[in-house]
C-alpha positions as CSV (number, residue, x, y, z in Angstrom):
1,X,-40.5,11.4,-1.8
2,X,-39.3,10.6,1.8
3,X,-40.9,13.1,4.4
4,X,-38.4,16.6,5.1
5,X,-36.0,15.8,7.5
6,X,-34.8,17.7,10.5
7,X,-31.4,18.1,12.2
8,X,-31.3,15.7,15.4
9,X,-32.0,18.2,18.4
10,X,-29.4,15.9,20.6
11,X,-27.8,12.7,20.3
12,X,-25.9,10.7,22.8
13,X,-22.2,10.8,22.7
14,X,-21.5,8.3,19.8
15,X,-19.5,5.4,19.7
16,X,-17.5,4.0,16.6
17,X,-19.2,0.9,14.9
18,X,-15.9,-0.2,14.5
19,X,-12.6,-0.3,16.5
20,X,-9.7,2.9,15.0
21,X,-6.6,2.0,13.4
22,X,-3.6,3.1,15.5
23,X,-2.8,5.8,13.4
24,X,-6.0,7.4,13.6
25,X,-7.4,10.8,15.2
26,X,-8.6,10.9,18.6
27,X,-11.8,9.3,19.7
28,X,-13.5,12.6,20.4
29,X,-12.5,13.9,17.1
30,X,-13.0,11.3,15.1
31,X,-16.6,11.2,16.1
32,X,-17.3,14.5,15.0
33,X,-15.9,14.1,11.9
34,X,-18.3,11.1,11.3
35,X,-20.8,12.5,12.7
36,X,-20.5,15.7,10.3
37,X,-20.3,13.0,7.5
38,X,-23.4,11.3,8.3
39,X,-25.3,14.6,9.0
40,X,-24.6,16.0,5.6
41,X,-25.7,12.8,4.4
42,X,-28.9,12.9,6.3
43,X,-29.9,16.2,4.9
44,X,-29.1,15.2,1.4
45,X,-25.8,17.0,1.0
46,X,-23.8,14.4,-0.8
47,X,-21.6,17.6,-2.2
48,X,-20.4,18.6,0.9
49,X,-20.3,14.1,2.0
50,X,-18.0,13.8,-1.1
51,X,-15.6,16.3,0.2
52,X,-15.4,15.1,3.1
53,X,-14.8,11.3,1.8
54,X,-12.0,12.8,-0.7
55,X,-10.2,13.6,2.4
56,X,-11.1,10.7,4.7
57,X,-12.2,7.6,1.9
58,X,-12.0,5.5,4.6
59,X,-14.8,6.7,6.4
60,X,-17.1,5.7,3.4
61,X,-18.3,2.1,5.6
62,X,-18.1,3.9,9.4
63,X,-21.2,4.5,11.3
64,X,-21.8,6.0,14.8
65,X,-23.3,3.5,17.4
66,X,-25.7,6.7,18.0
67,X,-26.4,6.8,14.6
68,X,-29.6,4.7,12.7
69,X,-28.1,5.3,9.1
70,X,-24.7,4.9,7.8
71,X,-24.0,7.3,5.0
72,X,-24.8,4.3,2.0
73,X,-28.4,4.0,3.9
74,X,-29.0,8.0,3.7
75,X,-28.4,7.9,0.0
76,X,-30.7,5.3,-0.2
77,X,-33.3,6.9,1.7
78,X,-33.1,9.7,-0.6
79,X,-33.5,8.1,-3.7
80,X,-30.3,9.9,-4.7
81,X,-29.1,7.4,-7.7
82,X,-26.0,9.3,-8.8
83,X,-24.8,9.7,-5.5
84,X,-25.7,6.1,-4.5
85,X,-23.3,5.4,-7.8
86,X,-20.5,7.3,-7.0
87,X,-20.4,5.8,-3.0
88,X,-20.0,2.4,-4.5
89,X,-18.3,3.1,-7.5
90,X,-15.5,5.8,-6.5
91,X,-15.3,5.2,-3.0
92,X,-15.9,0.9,-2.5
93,X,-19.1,1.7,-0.2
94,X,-20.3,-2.3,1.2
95,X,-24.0,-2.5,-0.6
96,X,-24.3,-5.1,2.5
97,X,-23.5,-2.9,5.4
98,X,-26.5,-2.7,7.9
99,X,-28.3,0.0,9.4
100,X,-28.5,-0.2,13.3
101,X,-31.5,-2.3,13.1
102,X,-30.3,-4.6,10.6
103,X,-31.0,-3.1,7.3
104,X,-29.3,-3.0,4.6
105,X,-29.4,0.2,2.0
106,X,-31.7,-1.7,-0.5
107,X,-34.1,-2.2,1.9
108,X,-34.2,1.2,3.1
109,X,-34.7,2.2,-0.5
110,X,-38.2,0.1,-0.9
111,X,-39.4,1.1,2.4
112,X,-39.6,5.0,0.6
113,X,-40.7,3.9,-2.6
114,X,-37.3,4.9,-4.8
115,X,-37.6,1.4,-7.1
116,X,-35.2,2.8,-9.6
117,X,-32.4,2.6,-6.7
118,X,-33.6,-0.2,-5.4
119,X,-33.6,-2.2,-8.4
120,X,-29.7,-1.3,-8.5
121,X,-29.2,-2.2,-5.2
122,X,-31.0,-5.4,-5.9
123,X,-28.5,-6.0,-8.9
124,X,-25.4,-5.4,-6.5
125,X,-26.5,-7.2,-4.0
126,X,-27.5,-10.5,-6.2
127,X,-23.5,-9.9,-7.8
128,X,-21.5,-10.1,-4.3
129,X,-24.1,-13.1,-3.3
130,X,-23.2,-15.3,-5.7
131,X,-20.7,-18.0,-5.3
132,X,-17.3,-16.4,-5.1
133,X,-14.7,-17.1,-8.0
134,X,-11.4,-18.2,-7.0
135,X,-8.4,-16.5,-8.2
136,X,-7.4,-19.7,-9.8
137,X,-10.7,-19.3,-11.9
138,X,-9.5,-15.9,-13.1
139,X,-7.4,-15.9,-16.1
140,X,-5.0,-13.1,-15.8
141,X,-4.2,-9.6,-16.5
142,X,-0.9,-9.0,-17.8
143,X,-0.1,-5.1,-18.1
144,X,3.3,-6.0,-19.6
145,X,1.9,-6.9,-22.9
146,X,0.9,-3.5,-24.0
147,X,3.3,-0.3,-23.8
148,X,7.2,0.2,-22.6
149,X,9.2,2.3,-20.0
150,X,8.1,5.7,-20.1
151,X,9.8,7.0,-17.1
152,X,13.1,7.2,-15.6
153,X,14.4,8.8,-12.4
154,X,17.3,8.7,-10.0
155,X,17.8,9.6,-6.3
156,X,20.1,9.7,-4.1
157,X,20.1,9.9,0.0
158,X,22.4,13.5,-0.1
159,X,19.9,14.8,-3.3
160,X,17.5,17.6,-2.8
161,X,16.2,16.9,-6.0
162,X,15.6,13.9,-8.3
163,X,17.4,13.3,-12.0
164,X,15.2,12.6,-14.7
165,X,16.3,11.0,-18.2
166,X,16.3,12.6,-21.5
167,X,15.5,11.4,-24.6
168,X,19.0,10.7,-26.4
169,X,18.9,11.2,-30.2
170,X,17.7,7.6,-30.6
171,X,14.6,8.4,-28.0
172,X,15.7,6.0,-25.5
173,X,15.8,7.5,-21.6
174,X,19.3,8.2,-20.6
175,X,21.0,9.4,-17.1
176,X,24.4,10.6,-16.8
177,X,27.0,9.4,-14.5
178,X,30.4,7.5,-14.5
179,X,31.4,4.0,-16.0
180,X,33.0,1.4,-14.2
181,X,36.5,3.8,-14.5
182,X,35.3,6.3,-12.8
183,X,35.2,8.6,-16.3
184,X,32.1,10.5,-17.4
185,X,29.3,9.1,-19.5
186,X,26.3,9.9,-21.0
187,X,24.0,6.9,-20.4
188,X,25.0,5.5,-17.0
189,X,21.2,4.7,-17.2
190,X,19.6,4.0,-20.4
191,X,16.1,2.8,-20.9
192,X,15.0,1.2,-24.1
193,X,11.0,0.6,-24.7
194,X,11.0,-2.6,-22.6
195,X,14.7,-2.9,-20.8
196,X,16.7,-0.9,-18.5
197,X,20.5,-0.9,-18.9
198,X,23.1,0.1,-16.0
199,X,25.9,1.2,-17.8
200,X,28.0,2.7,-14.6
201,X,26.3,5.0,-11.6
202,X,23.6,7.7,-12.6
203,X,24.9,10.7,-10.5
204,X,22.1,12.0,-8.2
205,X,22.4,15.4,-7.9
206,X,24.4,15.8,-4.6
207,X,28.6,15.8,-4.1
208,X,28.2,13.1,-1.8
209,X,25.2,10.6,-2.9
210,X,25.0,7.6,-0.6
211,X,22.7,5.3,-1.5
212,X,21.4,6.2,-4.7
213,X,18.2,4.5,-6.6
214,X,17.7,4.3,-10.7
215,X,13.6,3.4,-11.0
216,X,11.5,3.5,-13.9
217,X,8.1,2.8,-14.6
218,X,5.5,1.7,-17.2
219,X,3.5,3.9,-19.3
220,X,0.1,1.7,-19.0
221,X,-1.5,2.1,-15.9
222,X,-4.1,-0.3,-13.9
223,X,-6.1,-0.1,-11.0
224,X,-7.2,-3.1,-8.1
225,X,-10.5,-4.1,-8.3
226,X,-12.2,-7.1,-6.7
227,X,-14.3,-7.5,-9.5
228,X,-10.8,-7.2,-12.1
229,X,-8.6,-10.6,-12.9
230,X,-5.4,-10.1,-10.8
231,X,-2.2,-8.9,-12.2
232,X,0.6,-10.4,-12.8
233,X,4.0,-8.7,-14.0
234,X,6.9,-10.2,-15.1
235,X,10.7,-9.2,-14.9
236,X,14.2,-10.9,-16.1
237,X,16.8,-9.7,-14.2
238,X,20.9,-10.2,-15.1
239,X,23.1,-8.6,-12.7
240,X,26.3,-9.5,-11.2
241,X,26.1,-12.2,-8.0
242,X,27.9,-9.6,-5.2
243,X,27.0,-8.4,-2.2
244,X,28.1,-4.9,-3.4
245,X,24.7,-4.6,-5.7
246,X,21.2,-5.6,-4.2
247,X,18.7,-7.1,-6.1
248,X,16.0,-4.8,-7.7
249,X,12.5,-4.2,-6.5
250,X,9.0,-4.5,-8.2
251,X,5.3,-3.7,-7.8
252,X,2.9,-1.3,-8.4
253,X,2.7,2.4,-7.0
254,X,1.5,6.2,-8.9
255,X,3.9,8.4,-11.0
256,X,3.3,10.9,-7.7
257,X,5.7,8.8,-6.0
258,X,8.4,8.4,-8.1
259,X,8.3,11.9,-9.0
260,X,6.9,14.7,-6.7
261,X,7.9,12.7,-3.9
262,X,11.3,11.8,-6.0
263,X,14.7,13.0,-4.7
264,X,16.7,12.2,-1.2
265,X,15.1,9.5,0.1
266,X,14.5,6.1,-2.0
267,X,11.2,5.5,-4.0
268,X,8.5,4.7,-2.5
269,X,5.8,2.1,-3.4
270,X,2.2,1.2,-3.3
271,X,2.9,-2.3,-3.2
272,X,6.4,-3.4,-3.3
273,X,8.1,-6.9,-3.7
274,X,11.3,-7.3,-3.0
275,X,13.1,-10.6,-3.7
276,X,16.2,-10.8,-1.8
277,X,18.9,-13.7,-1.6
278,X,16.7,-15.9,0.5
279,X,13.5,-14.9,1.4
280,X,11.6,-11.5,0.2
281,X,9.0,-8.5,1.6
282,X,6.9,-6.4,0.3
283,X,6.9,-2.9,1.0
284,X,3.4,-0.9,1.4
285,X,2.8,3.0,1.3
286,X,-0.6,4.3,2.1
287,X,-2.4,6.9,-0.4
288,X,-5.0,8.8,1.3
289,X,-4.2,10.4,4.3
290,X,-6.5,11.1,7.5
291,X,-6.7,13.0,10.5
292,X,-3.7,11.2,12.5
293,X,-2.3,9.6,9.6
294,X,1.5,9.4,9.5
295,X,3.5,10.2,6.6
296,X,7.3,11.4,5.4
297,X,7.6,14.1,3.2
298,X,10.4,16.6,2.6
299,X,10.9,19.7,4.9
300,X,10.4,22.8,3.2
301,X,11.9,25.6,5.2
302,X,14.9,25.2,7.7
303,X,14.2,24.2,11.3
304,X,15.2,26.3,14.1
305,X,17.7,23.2,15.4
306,X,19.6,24.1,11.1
307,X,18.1,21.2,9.3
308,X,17.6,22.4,5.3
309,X,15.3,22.4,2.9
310,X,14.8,19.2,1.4
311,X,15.8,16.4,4.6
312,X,13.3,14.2,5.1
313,X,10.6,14.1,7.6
314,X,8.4,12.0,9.6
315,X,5.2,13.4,10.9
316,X,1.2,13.1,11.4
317,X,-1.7,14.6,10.0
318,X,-3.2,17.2,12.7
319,X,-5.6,18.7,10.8
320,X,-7.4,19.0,7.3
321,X,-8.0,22.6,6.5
322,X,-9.9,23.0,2.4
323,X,-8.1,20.1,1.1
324,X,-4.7,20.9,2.6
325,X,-2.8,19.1,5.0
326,X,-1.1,20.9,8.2
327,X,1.6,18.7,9.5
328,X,3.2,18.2,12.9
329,X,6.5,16.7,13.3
330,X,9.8,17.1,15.5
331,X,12.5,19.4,14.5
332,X,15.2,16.4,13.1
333,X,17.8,18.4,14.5
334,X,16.7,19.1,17.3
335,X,15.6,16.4,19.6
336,X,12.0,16.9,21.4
337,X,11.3,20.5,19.4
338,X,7.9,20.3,17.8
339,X,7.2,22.0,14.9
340,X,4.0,22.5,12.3
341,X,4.0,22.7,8.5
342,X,0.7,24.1,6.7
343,X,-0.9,24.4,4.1
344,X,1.1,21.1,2.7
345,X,-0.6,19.3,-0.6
346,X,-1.0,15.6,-0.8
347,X,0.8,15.5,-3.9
348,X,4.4,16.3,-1.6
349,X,3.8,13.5,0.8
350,X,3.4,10.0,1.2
351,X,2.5,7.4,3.9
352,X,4.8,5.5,6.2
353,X,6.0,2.8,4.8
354,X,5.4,-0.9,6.3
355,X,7.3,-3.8,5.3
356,X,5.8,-7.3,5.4
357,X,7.5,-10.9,5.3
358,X,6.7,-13.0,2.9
359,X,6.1,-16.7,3.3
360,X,8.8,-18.9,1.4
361,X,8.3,-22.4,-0.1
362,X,10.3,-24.1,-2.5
363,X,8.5,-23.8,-6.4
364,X,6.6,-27.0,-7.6
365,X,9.8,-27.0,-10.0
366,X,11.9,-29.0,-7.1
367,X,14.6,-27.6,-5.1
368,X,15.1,-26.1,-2.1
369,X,14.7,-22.5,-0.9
370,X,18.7,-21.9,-0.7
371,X,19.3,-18.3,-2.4
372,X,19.9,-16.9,-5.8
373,X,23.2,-16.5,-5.7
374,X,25.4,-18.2,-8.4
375,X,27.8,-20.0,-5.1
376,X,23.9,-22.0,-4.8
377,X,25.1,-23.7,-7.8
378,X,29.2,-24.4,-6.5
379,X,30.9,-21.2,-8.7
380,X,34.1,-20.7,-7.6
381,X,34.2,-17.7,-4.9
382,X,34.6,-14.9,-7.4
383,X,31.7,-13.1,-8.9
384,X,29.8,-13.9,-11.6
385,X,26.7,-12.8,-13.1
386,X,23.3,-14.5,-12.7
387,X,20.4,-14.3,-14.3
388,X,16.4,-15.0,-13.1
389,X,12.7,-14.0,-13.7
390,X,10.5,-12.6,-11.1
391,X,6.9,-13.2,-11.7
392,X,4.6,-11.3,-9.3
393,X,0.4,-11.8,-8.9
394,X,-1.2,-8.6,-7.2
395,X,-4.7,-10.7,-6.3
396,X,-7.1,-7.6,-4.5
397,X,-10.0,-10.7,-4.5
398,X,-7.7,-12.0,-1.6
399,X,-5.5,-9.3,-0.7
400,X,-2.7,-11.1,-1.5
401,X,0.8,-10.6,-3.1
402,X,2.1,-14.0,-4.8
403,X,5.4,-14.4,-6.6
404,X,7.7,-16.9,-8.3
405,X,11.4,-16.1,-8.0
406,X,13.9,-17.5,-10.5
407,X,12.1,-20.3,-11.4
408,X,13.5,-23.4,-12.7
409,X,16.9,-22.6,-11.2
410,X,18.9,-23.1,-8.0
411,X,16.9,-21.2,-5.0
412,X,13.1,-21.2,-7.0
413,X,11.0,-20.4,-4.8
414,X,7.4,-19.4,-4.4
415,X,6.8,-16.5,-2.2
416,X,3.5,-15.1,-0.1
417,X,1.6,-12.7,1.8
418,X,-1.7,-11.4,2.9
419,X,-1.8,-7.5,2.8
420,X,-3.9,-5.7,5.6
421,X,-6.9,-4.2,4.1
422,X,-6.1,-0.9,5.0
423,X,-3.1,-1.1,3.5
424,X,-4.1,-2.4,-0.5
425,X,-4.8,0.6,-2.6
426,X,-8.0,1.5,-3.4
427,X,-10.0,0.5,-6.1
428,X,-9.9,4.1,-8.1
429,X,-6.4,5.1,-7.6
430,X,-4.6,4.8,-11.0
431,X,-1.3,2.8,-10.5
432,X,2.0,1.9,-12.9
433,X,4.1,-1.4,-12.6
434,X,7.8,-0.1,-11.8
435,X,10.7,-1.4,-10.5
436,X,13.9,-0.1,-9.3
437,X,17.6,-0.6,-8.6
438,X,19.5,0.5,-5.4
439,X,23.5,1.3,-5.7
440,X,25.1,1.0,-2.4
441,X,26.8,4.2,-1.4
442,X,26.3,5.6,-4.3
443,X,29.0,3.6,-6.3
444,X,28.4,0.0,-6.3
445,X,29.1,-1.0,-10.0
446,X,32.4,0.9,-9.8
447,X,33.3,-1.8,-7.7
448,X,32.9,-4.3,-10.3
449,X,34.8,-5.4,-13.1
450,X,33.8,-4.4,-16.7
451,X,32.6,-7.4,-17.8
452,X,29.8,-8.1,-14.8
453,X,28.4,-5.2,-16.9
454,X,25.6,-4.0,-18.1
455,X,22.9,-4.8,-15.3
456,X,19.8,-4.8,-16.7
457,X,15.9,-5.7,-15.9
458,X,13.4,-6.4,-18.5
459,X,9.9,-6.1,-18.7
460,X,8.6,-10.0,-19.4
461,X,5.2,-10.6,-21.7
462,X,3.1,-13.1,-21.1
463,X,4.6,-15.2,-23.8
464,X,7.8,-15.2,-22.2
465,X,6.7,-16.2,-18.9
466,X,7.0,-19.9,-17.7
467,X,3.6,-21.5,-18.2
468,X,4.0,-23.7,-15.3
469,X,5.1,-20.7,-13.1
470,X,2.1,-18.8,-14.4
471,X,-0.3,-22.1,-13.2
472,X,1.3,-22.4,-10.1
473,X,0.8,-18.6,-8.9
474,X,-2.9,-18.4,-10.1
475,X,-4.0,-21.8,-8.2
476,X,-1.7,-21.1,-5.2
């Protein structure tokens, strides 16, 4: 048993390890907050260091320059196996991370005689020394195979609330709306175990609906691990080639988002891929939330300058009071007035989202990149419908979002990009593959004539994926 420990009587002002994100609290608080961290951790509190981490995750790997331990190192100085476990397991603490004289947890474990931790440590250590496997070496994980569309909901930018499908007597997922006439029907939306039908527009539930968005998700959810084979989700998509109907958007992200944070605004995603005509982007939303963090969320009482209920907000994370969130942000109608929300829940908001450009190549199937569209193969001006697959890799061992977009036609293409770290979700936050379907001011396919309908998006399995395409995105 290590000798009793006593609270440091004074410590020079500390100094991050590492440089803050932008969106991060200020120096001065920021170092408290660590430095509370580490101090519970130092006098073996790891119930009061987990509460803290549930709030802040990412200060799991963050040590003081004034401080000797980090909080990995105090669990190991403790001996404390279970909450050496749960640091690595729950919250991705680095095993490797040193000590201010160069230590790593493992050896601070021997030095006090805890051989039961160390021989752990050991074990984890030996695991993320050995030679790393390439994602190519990976065979992978295709969520697709197992389960069908569970979920079905539809927003609109003028809708306070979000429209959820009900089983019809067939127990598919239908939406309401209006055909391609303009006249009332009952399954606008339809979803069908493993395909999603656009019938006419899903009505959000506003008079005037703008933009509107039909998304659904899967019922079999995954989570991104380093140690895991990376995913890879597959989608056919047949929808008419017009400029009056965007293509539709794929990815992972958590039920929260598509519902508690449903209605108004469009979805939003954990990790996002967008194909569009010639080159794509995917869209990332941060999950956990810290002192300074910015997120948008849905005001909840009206604002001195008249905005209602229900408009959307932008703001930042002041403060973390017992697991809630207060919230400062300016009044949207009401240029330069600054106003607070308390006591606000995770569960209602959700972080800024950042888009990132992908890099194109033409697929190894030939070609060059030159659009979807069915004018890339000489149709006559008038639209037509056009059909492709969209396969997508979510690789956490790189950080990296791969995809194949309508290969083996005109305008294959391979797409690419690294994701910030801070930015890829964490290893224990459940996720579902989604994807979703924006309607342009609310009335795109009543634009269209009947016979460019049904739209509709398919979840692929593995068998019905291109082999080649499959190679190509593992070893890329």
């Amino acid at each position: 048993m290590p000798p009793k420990r006593t609270t440091d009587t004074k410590e020079p002002s500390p100094k991050r390890a590492k440089a803050a994100p932008a969106a991060r609290a200020g120096e001065n608080e920021l170092e408290g907050e660590l430095n509370a961290l580490i101090q519970r951790a130092k006098d073996g509190k790891f119930d009061k260091v987990f509460e803290i981490l549930d709030k802040c995750p990412s200060y799991v790997n963050e040590r003081p320059e004034a401080r000797m331990y980090g909080t990995i190192h105090q669990a190991a100085y403790w001996g404390d196996m279970a909450a050496i476990k749960k640091l690595l397991e729950k919250y991705s603490a680095d095993v490797l991370s040193l000590t201010k004289d160069g230590k790593t947890a493992l050896e601070v474990a021997k030095e006090n005689g805890h051989d039961a931790v160390a021989k752990y440590l050991e074990a984890k250590e030996t695991k993320l020394k050995e030679p790393s496997k390439s994602s190519a070496e990976f065979k992978p994980f295709f969520p697709l195979d197992q389960g069908k569309f569970n979920l079905l909901v539809v927003t609109g930018m003028s809708a306070r609330e979000a429209v959820f499908g009900n089983p019809d007597e067939s127990g598919r997922l239908v939406a309401g709306g209006e055909d391609s006439g303009g006249d009332p029907i009952d399954d606008a939306a339809m979803l069908e175990d493993r395909l999603l039908t656009i019938k006419g527009d899903p009505a959000p539930a506003a008079e005037d609906p703008g933009d509107s968005y039909t998304s659904t998700a899967w019922s079999r959810e995954v989570k991104l691990h380093a140690e895991n084979a990376p995913i890879l989700l597959g989608w056919r998509v047949n929808k008419p080639d017009s400029g009056l109907f965007t293509g539709p958007c794929f990815g992972l992200t958590t039920r929260q988002h598509l519902t508690t944070n449903a209605g108004y605004t469009k979805p939003a995603a954990v990790l996002g891929f967008c194909p569009w005509e010639k080159k794509s982007e995917v869209v990332c939303s941060q999950t956990s939330f810290t002192v300074g963090s910015e997120i948008e969320m849905k005001l909840r009482t009206k604002t001195p300058g008249g905005a209602q209920p229900g408009v959307p907000l932008e703001g930042k994370v002041a403060e973390i009071v017992d697991g809630k969130y207060v919230i400062d942000y300016q009044d949207p109608y009401h240029s330069g007035k600054q106003l607070r929300e308390v006591d606000v829940d995770a569960s209602s908001m959700a972080g800024v989202s950042v888009k990132l450009d992908c890099e194109s190549s033409p697929s190894p199937s030939g070609g060059e990149v030159i659009g979807l569209s069915a004018d890339a193969e000489g149709a006559e001006s008038e639209t037509k419908k056009i059909e492709y697959d969209v396969l997508i890799v979510f690789d956490t061992l790189k950080k990296e979002v791969r995809a194949s977009v309508g290969w083996g036609g005109p305008g294959s293409r391979t797409d690419k990009v690294v994701v910030p770290s801070e930015l890829w979700p964490t290893s224990n936050l459940p996720l579902v593959p989604f994807a979703w379907l924006q309607h342009i001011d609310g009335g795109a396919t009543l634009d269209m004539d009947e016979e460019l309908l049904p739209i509709t998006i398919e979840a692929l399995t593995s068998q019905q994926m291109a082999e080649e395409a499959v190679c190509a995105l593992m070893g890329a």
